[in-house]
C-alpha positions as CSV (number, residue, x, y, z in Angstrom):
1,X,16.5,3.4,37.6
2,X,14.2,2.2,34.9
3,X,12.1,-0.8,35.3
4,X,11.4,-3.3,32.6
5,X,8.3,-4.3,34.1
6,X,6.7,-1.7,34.5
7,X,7.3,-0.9,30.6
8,X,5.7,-4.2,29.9
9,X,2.9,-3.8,32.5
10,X,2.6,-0.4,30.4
11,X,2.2,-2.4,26.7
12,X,-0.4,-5.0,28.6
13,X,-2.7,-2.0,30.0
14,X,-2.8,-0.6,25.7
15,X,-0.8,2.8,26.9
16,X,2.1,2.8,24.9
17,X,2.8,5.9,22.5
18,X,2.9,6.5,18.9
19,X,6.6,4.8,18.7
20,X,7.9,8.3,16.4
21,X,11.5,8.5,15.4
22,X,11.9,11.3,13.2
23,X,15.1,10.3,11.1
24,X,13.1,7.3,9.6
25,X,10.2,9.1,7.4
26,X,8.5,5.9,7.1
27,X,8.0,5.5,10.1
28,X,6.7,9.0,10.5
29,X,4.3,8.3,7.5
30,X,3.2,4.9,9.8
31,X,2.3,7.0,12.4
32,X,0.8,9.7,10.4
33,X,-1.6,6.8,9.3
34,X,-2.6,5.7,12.6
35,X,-3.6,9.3,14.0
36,X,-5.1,10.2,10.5
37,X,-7.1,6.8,10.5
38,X,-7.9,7.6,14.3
39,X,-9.0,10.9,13.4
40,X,-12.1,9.2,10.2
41,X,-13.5,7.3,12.8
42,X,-15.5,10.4,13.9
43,X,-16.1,11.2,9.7
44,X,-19.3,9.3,8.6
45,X,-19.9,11.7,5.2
46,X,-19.2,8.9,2.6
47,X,-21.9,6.6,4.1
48,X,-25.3,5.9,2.2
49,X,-27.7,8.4,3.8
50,X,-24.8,11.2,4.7
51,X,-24.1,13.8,3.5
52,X,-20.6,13.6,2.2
53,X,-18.3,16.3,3.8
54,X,-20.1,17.1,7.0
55,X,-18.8,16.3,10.4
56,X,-21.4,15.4,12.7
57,X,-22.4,17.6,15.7
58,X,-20.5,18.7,18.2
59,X,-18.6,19.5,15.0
60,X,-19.0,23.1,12.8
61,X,-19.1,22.8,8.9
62,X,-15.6,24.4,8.6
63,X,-13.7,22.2,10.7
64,X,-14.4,18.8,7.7
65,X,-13.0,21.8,4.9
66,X,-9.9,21.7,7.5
67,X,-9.7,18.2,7.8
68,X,-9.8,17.8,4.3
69,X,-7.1,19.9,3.9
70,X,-5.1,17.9,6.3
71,X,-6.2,14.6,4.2
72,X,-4.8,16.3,0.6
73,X,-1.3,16.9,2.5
74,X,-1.3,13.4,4.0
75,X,-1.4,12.0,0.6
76,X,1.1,14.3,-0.7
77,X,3.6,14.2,2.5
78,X,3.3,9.9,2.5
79,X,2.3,9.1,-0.8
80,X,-1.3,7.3,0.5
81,X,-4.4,7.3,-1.1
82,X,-6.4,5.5,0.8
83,X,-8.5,8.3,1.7
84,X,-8.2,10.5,-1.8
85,X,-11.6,9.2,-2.8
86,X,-13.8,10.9,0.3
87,X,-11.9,13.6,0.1
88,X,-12.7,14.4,-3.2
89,X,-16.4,13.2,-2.8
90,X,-16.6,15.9,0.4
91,X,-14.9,18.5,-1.2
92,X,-16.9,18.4,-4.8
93,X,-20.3,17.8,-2.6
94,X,-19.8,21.1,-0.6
95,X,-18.4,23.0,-3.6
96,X,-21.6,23.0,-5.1
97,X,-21.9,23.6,-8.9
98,X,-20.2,27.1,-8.6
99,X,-17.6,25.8,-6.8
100,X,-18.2,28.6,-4.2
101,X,-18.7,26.5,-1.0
102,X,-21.8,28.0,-0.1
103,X,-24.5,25.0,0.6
104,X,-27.8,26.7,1.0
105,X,-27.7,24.1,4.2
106,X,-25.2,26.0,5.9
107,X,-26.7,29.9,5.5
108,X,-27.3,29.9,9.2
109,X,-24.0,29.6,10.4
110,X,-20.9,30.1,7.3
111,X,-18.9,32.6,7.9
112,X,-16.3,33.8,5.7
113,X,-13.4,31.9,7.6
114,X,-16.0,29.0,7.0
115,X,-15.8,29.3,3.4
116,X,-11.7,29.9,3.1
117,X,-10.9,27.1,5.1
118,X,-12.9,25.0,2.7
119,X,-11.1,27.0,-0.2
120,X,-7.9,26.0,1.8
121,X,-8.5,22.3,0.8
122,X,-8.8,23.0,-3.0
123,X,-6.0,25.4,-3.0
124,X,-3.4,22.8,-1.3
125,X,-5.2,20.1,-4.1
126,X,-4.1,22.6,-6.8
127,X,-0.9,23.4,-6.0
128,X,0.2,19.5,-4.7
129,X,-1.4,18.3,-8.2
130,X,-4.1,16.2,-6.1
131,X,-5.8,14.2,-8.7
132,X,-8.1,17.0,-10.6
133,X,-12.1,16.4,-10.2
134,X,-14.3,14.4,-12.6
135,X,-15.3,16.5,-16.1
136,X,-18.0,19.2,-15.2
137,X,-17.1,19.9,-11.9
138,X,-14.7,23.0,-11.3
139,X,-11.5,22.3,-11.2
140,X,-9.8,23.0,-7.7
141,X,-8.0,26.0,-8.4
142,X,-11.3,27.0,-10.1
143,X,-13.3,26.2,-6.8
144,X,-10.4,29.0,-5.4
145,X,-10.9,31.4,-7.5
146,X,-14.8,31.3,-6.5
147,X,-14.2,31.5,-3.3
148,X,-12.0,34.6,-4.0
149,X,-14.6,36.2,-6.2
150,X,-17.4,35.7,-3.8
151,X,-15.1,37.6,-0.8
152,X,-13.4,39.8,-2.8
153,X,-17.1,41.5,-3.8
154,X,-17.9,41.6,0.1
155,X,-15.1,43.5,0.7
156,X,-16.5,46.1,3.0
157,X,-15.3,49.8,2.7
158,X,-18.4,51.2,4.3
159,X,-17.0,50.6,7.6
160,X,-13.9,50.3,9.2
161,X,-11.9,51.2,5.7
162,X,-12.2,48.2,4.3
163,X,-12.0,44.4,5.7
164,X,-14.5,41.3,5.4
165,X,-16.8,40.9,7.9
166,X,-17.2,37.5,10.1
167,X,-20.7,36.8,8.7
168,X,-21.9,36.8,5.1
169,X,-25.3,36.8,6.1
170,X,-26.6,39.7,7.9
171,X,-29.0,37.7,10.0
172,X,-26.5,35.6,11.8
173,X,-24.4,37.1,15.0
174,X,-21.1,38.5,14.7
175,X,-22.1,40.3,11.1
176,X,-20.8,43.9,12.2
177,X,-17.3,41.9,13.3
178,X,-14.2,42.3,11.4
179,X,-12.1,39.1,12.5
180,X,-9.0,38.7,11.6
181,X,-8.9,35.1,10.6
182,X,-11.5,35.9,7.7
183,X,-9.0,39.1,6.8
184,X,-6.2,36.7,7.1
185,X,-7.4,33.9,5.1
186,X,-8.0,36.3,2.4
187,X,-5.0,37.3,2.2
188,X,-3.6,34.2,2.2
189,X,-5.5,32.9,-0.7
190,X,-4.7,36.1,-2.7
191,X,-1.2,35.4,-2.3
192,X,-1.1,31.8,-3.4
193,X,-3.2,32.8,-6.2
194,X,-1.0,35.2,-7.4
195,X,1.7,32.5,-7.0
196,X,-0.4,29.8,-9.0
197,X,-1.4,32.0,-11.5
198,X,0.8,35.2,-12.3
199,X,-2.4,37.5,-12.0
200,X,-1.0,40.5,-10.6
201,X,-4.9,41.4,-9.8
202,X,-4.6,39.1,-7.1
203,X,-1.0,40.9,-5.9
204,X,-3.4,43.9,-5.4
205,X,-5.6,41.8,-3.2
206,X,-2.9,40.4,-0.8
207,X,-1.3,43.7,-1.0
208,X,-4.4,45.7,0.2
209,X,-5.4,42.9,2.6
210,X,-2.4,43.2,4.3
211,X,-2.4,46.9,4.4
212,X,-5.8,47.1,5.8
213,X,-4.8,44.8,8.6
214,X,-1.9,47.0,10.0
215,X,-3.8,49.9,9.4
216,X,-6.8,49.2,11.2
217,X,-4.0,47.8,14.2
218,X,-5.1,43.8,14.5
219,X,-1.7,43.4,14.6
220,X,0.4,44.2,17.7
221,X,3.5,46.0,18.0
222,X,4.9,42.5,19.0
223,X,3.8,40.8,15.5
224,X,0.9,39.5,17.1
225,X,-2.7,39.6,16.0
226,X,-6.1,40.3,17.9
227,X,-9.2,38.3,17.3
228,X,-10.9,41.5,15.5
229,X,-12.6,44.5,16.4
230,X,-16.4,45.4,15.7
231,X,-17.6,48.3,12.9
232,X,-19.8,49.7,15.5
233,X,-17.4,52.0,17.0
234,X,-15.7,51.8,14.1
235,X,-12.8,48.9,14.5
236,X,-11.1,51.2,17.2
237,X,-11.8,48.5,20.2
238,X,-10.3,45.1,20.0
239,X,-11.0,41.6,21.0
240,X,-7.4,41.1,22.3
241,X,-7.2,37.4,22.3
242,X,-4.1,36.2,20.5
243,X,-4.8,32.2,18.9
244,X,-1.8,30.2,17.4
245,X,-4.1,30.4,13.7
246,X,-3.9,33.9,13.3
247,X,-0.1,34.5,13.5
248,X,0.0,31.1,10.7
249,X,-1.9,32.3,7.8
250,X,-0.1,35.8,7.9
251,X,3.2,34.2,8.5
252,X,2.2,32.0,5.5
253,X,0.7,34.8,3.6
254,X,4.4,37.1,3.6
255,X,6.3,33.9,3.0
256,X,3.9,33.3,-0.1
257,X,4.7,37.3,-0.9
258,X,8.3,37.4,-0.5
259,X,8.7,34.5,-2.9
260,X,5.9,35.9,-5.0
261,X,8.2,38.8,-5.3
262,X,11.9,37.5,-5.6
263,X,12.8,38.2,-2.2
264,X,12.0,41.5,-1.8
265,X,13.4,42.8,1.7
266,X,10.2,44.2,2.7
267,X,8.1,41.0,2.7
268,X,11.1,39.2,3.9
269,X,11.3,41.2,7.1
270,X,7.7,40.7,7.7
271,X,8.4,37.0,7.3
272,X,10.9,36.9,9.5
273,X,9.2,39.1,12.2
274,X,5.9,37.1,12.1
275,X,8.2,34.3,12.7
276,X,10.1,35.5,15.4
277,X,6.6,36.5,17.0
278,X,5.1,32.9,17.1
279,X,7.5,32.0,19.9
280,X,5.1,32.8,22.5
281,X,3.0,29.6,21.0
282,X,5.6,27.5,22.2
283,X,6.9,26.4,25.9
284,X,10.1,26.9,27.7
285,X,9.1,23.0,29.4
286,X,9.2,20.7,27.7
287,X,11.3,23.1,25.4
288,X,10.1,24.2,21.6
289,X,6.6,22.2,22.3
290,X,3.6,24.4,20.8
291,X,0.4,24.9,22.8
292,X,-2.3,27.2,22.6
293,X,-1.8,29.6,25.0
294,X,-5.4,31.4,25.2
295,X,-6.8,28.4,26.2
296,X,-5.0,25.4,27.5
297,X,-3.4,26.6,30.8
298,X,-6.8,27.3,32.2
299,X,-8.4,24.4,30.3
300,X,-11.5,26.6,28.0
301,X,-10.4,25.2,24.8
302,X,-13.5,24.8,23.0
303,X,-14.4,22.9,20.0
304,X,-13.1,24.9,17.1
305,X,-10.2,26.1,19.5
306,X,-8.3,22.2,19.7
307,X,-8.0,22.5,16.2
308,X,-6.1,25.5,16.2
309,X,-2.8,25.0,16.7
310,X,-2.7,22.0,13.9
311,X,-3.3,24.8,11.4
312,X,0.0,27.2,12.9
313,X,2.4,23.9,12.4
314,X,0.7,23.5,9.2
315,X,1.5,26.8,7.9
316,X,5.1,27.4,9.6
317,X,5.9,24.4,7.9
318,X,4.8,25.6,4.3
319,X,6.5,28.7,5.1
320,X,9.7,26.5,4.8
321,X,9.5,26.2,0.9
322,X,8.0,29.9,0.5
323,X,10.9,31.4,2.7
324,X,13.6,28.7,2.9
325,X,15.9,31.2,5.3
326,X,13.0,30.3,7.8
327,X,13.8,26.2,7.8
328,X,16.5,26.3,10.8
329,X,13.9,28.4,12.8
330,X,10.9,26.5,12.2
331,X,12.3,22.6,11.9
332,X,13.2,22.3,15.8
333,X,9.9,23.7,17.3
334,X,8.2,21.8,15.2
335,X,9.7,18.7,15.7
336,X,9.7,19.1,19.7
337,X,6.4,19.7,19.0
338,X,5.6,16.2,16.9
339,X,7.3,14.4,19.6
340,X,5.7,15.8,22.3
341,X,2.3,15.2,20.8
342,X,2.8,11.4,19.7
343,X,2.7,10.9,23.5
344,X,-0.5,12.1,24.0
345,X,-1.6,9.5,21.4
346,X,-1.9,6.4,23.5
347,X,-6.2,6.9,24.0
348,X,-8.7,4.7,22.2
349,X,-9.7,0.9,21.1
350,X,-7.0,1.5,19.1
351,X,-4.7,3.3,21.3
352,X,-4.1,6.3,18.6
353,X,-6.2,8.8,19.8
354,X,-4.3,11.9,20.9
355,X,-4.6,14.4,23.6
356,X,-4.8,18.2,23.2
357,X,-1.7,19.3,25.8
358,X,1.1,18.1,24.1
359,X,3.3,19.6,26.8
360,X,1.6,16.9,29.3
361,X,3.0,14.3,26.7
362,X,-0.3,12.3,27.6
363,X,-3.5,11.2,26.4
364,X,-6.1,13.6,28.4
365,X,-9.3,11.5,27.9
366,X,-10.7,13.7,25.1
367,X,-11.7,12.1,21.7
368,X,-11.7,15.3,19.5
369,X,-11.5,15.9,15.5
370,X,-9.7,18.9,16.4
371,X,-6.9,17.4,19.0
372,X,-6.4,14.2,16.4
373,X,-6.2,16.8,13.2
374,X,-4.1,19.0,15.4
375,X,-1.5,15.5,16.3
376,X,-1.6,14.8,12.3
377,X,-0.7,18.1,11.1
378,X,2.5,18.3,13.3
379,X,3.5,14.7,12.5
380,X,3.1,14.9,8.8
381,X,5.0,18.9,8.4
382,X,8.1,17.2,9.9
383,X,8.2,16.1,6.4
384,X,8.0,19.0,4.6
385,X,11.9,19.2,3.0
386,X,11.0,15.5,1.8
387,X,8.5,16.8,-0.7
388,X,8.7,19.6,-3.9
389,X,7.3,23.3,-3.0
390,X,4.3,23.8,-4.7
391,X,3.5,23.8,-8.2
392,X,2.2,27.0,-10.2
393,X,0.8,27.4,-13.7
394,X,4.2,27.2,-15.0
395,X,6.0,24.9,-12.7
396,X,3.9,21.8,-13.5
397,X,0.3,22.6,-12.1
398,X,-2.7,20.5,-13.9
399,X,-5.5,22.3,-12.1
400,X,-8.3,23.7,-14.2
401,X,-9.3,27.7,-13.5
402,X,-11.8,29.9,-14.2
403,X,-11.1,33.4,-12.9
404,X,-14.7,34.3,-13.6
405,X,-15.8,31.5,-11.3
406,X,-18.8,32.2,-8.7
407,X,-19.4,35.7,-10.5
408,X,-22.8,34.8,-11.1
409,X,-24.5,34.4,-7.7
410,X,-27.8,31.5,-7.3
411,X,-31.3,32.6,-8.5
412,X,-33.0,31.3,-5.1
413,X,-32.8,32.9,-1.9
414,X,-30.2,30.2,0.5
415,X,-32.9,27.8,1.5
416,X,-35.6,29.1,-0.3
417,X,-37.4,25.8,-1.5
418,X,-38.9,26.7,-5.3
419,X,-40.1,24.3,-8.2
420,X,-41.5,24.0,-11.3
421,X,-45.2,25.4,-11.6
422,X,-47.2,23.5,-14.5
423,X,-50.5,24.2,-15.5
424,X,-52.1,21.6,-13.7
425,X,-51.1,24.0,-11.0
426,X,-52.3,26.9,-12.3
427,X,-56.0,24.8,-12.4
428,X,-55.3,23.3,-9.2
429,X,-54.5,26.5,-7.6
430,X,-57.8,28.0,-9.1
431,X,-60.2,25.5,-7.8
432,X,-58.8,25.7,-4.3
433,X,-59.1,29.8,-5.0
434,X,-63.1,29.5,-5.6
435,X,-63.4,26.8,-2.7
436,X,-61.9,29.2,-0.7
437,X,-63.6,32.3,-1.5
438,X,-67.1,30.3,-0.9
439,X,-65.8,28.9,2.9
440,X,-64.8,32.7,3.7
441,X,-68.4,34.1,2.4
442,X,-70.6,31.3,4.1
443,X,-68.3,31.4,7.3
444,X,-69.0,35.4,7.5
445,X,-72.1,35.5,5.8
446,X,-73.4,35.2,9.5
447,X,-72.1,38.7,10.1
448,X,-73.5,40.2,7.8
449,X,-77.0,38.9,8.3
450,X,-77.1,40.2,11.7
């Protein structure tokens, strides 16, 4: 019997949930505010004396590209632009004047997934016709094409057959690692760039991508996908960990494909069998609710790992307007999903932050980027059949491109410091060279004389 105090002694302690009905989209856009406004209170980039599109620590640079992403389809699933203005501010900071999001302040740590999940956020700004950059800076879908250039020209057939490494720089760990989120985010982008643009170059890409994925046997007879495998014995040894992301941006990828190509059966099987894969993700109790299954039953979800999940309702949901056949599949799970996580959201001053166990359909205690993006993404995909697929070149796209973009790599070493050298230098430099040359001879002379 239910107790009406006790639901009132529940309001007066702050606990009550995200109130989320999902037949009444503004009310899922209301609640889509409060977790995505929740979720800023960690961002501090667009303050005087930040640097605009970093998260602080415990945070890695690639989780603020993802976030970002998150923010462009917030605008474009509510209509809100309240945050539009950081967004671009981060995204156009970290681009950098190639557009290649490579900031010689991240060397030490960027991997390749690092850059595509920045790229990500100017992809989904090109084909959702966010509001294109200022004159002089490259347009978004020319920031993608950047991106692609840079990876496509690390494409490593020296090892392996092919694949990107984890790393782009060889002194950072995991440089002889072929992951497959960095193969898979590749591919990804080659396929929405073939669908923005109609360059059949990029077709190749996505095409080989794929291939080399299967081949090299990251993905399971079950349609799943290992972590990656490491060039040193040759890819033949896996990391078998399965994570909710991976099965996303392939599923994402042969939706993109099987549109790309008029429905051919071949990409549409793959679709569907990707699909049909990612029910593992998802619980029998509470039914159809997604959870990260590496992870969250023995509680070692680390910091990149909360996020996760977010990113496979993100994708299953675009994978709705690539592959519409998928909708009737995709729709309940993730709306369990959305509902289960809005419970988790009762944590906070504000009583918004969310937890990272939706299936305990309560707040845990954590405040977490990750867990609130994660809670957002869910919420906002439920309204993906409320909003047009995404543009192309010819279906109304605005975005500026450049598919020579990032071809011409920087002059300096990442974060070599040079400068100018004048010829008050060059005297400078010559007086210190004769001062110098007198302290070494009177300071040995000594030796000599004995």
């Amino acid at each position: 019997m239910r107790r009406p105090w006790l639901t009132i002694l529940a309001l007066l302690a702050g606990v009550q949930a995200i109130d989320l009905n999902l037949d009444d989209p503004e009310n899922v856009k209301k609640a889509c505010r409060a977790v995505a406004k929740d979720m800023l209170t960690h961002y501090t980039g667009m303050n005087p004396g930040d640097v605009p599109g970093n998260l602080p620590d415990p945070y890695y640079w690639w989780e603020a590209g993802a976030m970002f992403t998150a923010l462009v389809d917030y605008w474009f699933y509510t209509g809100d632009d309240t945050w539009n203005d950081i967004t671009t501010q981060g995204l156009l900071w970290q681009a950098g004047d190639l557009g290649t999001y490579m900031p010689t302040n991240q060397t030490r740590t960027e991997g390749n997934d690092d850059q595509a999940f920045w790229a990500f956020a100017a992809m989904s700004a090109a084909e959702r016709n966010f509001p294109n950059p200022p004159e002089g800076s490259p347009g978004w879908l020319a920031q993608v094409q950047a991106v692609f250039n840079t990876q496509a020209a690390r494409w490593d057939a020296g090892t392996c057959g092919g694949g990107l490494r984890w790393q782009i720089f060889t002194w950072n760990n995991g440089y002889t690692y072929k992951n497959t989120i960095s193969n898979g985010c590749f591919f990804d982008l080659a396929a929405r760039l073939a669908m923005y643009t109609g360059n059949s170059t990029y077709t190749e890409w996505a095409q080989r991508a794929w291939d080399w994925t299967i081949d090299i046997g990251l993905m399971t007879e079950e349609f799943l996908f290992y972590d990656g495998a490491d060039e040193r014995n040759n890819c033949t040894q896996f990391n078998q960990i399965e994570w909710t992301y991976n099965s996303g941006v392939y599923l994402h990828g042969a939706a993109t494909m099987y549109n790309l190509t008029k429905g051919d059966p071949v990409w549409k099987e793959r679709t569907q069998n990707l699909l049909k894969a990612t029910d593992v993700f998802f619980k029998d109790e509470p039914k159809d609710v997604m959870y990260e299954r590496a992870c969250e039953p023995i509680n070692t979800c680390e910091v990149d790992q909360r996020s996760f999940k977010g990113y496979l309702a993100r994708w299953m949901a675009k994978t709705t307007q690539m592959a519409p056949f998928t909708y009737d599949r995709v729709m309940p799970k993730l709306r369990a999903s959305a509902k289960a996580a809005a419970k988790t959201c009762t944590g906070g001053k504000s009583h918004t932050t969310c937890g990272l166990k939706w299936s305990d359909q309560k707040w845990d205690g954590l405040r977490d980027v990750g867990s609130q993006m994660a809670a957002l993404e869910v919420m906002q995909s439920t309204l993906i059949a409320r909003v047009d697929p995404p543009v192309t070149n010819d279906t109304g796209g605005t975005s500026k491109g450049n598919p020579e973009g990032g071809a011409k790599p920087p002059k300096q070493t990442p974060g070599r410091f040079t400068t100018h050298v004048t010829t008050a230098d060059r005297a400078g430099a010559g007086i210190l060279t004769i001062l110098m040359a007198l302290f070494v001879t009177g300071t040995t002379g000594w030796l000599l004389y004995d």
